[in-house]
N, C-alpha and C positions, 0 to 999 in steps of 0.2 A: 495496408496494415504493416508494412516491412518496418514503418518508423517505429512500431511498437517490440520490435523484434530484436534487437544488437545481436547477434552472432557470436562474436568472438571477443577479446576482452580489448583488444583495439580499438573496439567502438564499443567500451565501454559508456554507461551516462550514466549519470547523478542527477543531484532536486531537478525536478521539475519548477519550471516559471511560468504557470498558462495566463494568458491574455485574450483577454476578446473585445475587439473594436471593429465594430464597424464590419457587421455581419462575418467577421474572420476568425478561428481559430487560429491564436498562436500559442506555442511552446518555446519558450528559453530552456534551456539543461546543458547544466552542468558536464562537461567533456574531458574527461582525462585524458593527455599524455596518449598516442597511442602504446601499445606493449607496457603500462606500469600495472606494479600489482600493491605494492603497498607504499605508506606515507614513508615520505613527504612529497616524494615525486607524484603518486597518483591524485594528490589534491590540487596539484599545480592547472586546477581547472580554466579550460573559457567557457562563454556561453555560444552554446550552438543556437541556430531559431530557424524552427520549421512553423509553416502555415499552412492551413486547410479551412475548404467551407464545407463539408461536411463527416468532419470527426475520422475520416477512413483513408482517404487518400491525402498526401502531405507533399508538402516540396520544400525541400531545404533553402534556407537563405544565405545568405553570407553570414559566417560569425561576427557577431552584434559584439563582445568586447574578449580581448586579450591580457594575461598577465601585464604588469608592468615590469621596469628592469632597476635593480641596483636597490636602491631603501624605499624604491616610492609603496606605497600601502597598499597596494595588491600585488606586488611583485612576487611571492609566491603561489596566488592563485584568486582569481574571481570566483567568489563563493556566492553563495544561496543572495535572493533580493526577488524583490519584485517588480512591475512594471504597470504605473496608470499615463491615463493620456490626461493632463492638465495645465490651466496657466497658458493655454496655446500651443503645446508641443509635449512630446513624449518625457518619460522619467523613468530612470531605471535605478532602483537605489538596489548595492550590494554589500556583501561581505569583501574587504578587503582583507587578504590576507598577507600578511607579512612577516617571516621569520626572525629575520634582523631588526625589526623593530623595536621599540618601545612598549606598544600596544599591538600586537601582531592579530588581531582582531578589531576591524573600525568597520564606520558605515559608509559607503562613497556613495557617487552620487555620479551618473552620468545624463544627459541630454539628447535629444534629435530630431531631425522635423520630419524625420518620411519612417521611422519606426526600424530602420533597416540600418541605417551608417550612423554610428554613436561616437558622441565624443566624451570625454572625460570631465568632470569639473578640475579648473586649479585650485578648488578649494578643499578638495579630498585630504583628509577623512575629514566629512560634514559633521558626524556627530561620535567622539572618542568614550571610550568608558567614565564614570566614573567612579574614580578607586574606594573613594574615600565609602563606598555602602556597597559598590559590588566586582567581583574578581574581574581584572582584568584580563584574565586569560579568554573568557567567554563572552563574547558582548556582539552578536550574529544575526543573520536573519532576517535582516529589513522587509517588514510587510506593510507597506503603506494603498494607501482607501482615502476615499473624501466620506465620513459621517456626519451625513444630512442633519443627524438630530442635532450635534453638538457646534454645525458648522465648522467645521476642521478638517484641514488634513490631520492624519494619524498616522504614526508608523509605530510597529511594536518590534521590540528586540530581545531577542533570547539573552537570557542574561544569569548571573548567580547573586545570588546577596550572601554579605557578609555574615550577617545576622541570624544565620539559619544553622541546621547541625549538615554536617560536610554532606551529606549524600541526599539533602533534603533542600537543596539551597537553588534550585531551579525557578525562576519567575519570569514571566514576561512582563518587559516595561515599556509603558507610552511615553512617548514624546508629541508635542502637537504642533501645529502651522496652517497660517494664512496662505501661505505663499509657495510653500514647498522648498523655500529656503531656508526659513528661520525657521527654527525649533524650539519649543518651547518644554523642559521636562515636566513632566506629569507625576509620572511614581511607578510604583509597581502595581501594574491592573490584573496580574491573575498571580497569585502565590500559594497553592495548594501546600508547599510542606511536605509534597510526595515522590520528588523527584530529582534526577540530576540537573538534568538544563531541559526545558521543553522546547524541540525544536520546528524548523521554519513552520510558524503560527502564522493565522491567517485568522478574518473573523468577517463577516455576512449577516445580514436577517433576511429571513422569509417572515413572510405578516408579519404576526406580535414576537417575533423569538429570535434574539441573536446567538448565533453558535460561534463558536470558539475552538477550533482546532489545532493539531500541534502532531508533533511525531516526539519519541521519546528513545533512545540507545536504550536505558538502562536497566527500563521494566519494559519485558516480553515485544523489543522492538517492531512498532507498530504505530499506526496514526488514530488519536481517538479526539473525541471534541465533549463543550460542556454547551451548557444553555441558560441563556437568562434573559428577563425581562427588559434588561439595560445593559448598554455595552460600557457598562464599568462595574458590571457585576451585583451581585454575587456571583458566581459560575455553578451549577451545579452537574452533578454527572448523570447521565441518561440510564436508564437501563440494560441498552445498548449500545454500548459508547466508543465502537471502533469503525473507523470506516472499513476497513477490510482487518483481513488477520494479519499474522506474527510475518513479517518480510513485504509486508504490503509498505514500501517506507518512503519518509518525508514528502507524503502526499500534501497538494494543495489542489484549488480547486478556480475553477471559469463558473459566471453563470451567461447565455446566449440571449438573445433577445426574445426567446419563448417561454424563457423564467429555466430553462432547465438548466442543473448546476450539474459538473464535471470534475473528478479527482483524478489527478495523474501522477503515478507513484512508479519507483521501483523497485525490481527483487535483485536483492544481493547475489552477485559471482561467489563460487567457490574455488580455492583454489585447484590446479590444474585439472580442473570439471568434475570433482570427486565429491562423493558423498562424505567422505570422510575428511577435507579441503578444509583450510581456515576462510572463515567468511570474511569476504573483504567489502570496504567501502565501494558505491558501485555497484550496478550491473545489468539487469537489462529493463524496458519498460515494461510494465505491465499493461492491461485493458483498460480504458478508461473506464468507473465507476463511477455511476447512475446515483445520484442522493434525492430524494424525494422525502417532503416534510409531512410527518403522518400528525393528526388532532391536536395528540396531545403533544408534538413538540418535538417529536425522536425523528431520525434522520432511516429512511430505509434506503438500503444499498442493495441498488439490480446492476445484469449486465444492458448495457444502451443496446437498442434494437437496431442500429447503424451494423451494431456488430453480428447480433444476431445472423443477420440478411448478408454477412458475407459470407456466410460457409452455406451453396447453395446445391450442393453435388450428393448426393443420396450414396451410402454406403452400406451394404448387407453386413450385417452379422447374425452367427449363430448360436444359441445358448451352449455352453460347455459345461454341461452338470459336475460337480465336483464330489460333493457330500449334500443327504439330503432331498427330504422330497418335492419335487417343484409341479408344475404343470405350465404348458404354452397357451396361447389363449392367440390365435395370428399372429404375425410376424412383429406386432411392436409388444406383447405383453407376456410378461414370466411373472408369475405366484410363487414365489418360497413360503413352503411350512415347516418350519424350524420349530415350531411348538416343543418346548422340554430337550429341544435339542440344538443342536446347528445346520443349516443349509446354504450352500454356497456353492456359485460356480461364476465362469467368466462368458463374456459377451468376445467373442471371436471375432476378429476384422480387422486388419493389414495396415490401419493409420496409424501415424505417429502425430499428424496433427489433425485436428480433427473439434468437431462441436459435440456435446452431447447434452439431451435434452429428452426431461420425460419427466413421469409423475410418480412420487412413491406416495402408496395408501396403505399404512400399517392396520390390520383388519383384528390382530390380535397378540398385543406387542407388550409382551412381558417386561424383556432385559432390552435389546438393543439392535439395528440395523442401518445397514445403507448400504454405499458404494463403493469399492476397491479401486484402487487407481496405481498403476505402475507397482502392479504384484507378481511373486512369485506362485508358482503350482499350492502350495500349503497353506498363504493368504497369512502368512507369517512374516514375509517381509514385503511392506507393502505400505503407500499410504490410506489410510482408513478414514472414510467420511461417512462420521458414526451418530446414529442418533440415538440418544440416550434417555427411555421414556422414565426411569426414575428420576434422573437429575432435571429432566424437561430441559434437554440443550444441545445441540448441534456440537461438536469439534472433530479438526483433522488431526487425524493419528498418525505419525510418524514407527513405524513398528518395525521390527520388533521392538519390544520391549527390553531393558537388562534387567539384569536377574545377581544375586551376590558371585562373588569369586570362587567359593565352594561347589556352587551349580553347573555354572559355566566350563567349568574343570573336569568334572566328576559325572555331569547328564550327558551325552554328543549329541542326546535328537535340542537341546533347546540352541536356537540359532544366536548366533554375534549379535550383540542390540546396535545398533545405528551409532554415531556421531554426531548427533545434533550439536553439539556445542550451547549454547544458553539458550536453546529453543523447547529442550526437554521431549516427551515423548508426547504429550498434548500439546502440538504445535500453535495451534487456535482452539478458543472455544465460546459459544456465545447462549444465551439462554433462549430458549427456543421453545413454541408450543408445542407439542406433538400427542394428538389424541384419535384414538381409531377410528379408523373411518373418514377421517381428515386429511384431503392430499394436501402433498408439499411438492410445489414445483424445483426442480434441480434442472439447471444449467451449470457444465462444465468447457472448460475449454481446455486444451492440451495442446501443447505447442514442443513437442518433444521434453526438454526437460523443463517448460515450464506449464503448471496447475494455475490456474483459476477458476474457485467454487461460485457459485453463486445460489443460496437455497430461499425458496421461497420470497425472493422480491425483497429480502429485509435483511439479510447478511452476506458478505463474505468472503471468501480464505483463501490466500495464494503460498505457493509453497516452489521448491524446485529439487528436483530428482534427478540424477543427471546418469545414475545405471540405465543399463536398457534391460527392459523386465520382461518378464516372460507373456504376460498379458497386459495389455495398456487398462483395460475393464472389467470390472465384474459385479457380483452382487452378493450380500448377505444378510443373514437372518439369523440371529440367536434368538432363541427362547421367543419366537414370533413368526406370528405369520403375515405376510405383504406382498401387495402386488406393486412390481414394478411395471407400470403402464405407459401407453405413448411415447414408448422409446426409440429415441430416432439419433442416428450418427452420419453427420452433416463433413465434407472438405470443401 
């Protein structure tokens, strides 16, 4: 699992590139520079490539490609692409990035027969903007596919149109091909009108449904996808339409030869590991997330049971009532009856990384409940995995909350509100059923300063905390009553 893990900002990594041929998991990602922190240096990326056969253990390759030097069109950094096997031999299409250039965003295009030693085209950049309909500053992203129905290769690119109002001007465009050399443009096959740039997109079907995914900077940075009966659209948007939450970013996806499909993303560094840090491009990988296609068509997101099964070491903890009346029920179950009031306390136990896993069954759930994560004694500053039975919806809470500059001044018990920077105090949030009586499975994972939620097989939320808190766990209850059951804390 260490590959999912970067440490330090040395091994810093960006997009992911997953591949899968020929029974193997691989990964291209983006590599900064070791020791950068901000552009232009820290974009000056290669692509790293690790492989695995089953999802957990990885071994690193040689890096598959390097900047180039002086005007050539990656010389500032090999950015985002992707990688099919076709035509007889491997393809790697990228972002070329170049400063000095002209176009300092093109598509390149590299080759190789064993997947591992790549050479470059001399024909790079394969396919350059064009000006004349959309900016040339953004034109990114290569994700190329062979689609059976339409007989083509495909490659889609992040792009801007001219034609659009400035903050609305984000589209991905097709280009097409026989041969994986010639290109033919198409047009623009998704332009919602809702965005800056949608970025490295990717697109798939399962049975009758083609999905459409993308990451986005500029609304609540995060990966979300649409659905449609044809892959030239309409696109339309799911009910739940992220693959994980707010820093889960520039997620793309493998499917294996068992039909199951795989996102690999990651959460943003902060600067010098502070909550209060600018959040920088970069940073470390997250857990692979599980997509599963449910009837009607929507994407539910579990953690993969590879991961499950690695945290297999049993860990005591003990309830630490705080407020509120609870009762025990054995060693895996605690009842909060917060009925007209609040009850809350913490799950005691010495990990910093750790699994957790158990059942919540709201029995009589007024206002709201859940899980505390990396809190303090007062459950005031804390992240909060809140379930919310009016709104019917799941989100992570970033807490405290701020308050105006008269309060904060003038009260000393209300605490400093956090620094999220554009993440806000509802970090994620997702619509969610929640009726009494009705359990929801919660998987957590904690990895010192990194969160991933998983609730109920069908959503979820990664975040990163980088204080060290007083309790890593806990539990609460407003205005409800709930058992937290089958709780179990796995290293």
């Amino acid at each position: 699992m260490d590959f999912f893990r970067k440490m330090s900002f040395a091994d810093s990594t960006g997009d992911a590139i997953p591949f899968y041929h020929e029974g193997k998991y691989h990964i291209f990602s983006l590599t900064s520079p070791p020791g950068t922190t901000v552009y232009p240096a820290r974009l000056r990326t290669t692509w790293s490539h690790s492989v695995s056969e089953d999802l957990v253990h990885w071994e690193e390759l040689p890096t598959a490609l390097y900047p180039g030097e002086g005007d050539e069109p990656d010389a500032s950094g090999v950015w985002t692409g992707s990688v099919i096997y076709g035509e007889g031999k491997y393809h790697a299409f990228y972002t070329g990035y170049c400063l000095t250039a002209e176009y300092q965003q093109t598509i390149c295009h590299a080759t190789s027969e064993d997947g591992i030693t790549w050479t470059k085209d001399a024909a790079n950049p394969v396919i350059t903007p064009m000006i004349e309909l959309y900016e040339k500053l953004d034109w990114r992203d290569p994700y190329v596919f062979y689609n059976e129905e339409d007989k083509y290769y495909w490659i889609l690119i992040s792009a801007r149109r001219l034609d659009m109002p400035v903050t609305r001007r984000g589209c991905i465009v097709l280009y097409r091909s026989k041969d994986l050399v010639n290109w033919e443009y198409y047009g623009p096959l998704y332009s919602a009108g809702n965005t800056n740039c949608p970025e490295c997109s990717e697109m798939y079907k399962i049975g009758d449904t083609w999905y459409l995914s993308y990451s986005r900077f500029s609304e609540f940075v995060n990966t979300i996808y649409r659905t449609s009966k044809s892959p030239f659209g309409p696109w339309k948007k799911p009910k739940k339409d992220g693959i994980g939450g707010r820093r889960f970013y520039a997620a793309k996806s493998m499917q294996d030869d068992n039909g199951r499909r795989f996102y690999f993303a990651w959460a943003h560094d902060r600067a010098e590991n502070s909550d209060r840090g600018e959040w920088y491009w970069g940073g470390t990988f997250c857990i692979p997330h599980e997509v599963v296609a449910t009837a009607d068509g929507q994407l539910d997101v579990k953690l993969p049971e590879e991961y499950v099964n690695c945290f297999k070491e049993k860990v005591d903890w003990k309830y630490l009532p705080v407020m509120g009346e609870y009762k025990l029920y054995g060693d895996t179950t605690v009842e909060l009856d917060g009925c007209g009031t609040t009850s809350y306390g913490f799950l005691e136990q010495p990990e910093e990384k750790f699994l957790f896993t158990g059942t919540v069954i709201p029995k009589e759930a007024n206002d709201s409940f859940g899980i505390l994560l990396k809190s303090d004694w007062e459950a005031s500053g804390c992240l909060f995995l809140e379930f919310d039975v009016a709104m019917q919806r799941v989100s992570l809470l970033s807490l405290p909350m701020g308050v105006d500059p008269f309060w904060e001044q003038s009260c000393q018990a209300v605490p400093k509100a956090t620094e999220p920077g554009p993440d806000g105090v509802r970090v994620a949030e997702k619509t969610f059923e929640i009726k009494d009586g009705q359990a929801i499975d919660v998987k957590i994972s904690v990895d010192h300063d990194m969160v991933e939620v998983f609730v109920g097989e069908q959503v979820a939320f990664t975040y990163r905390i980088f204080r060290k808190p007083e309790y890593e766990l806990g539990l609460l209850a407003q205005d409800a009553k709930v058992e937290f059951a089958n709780i179990a804390i796995r290293k």
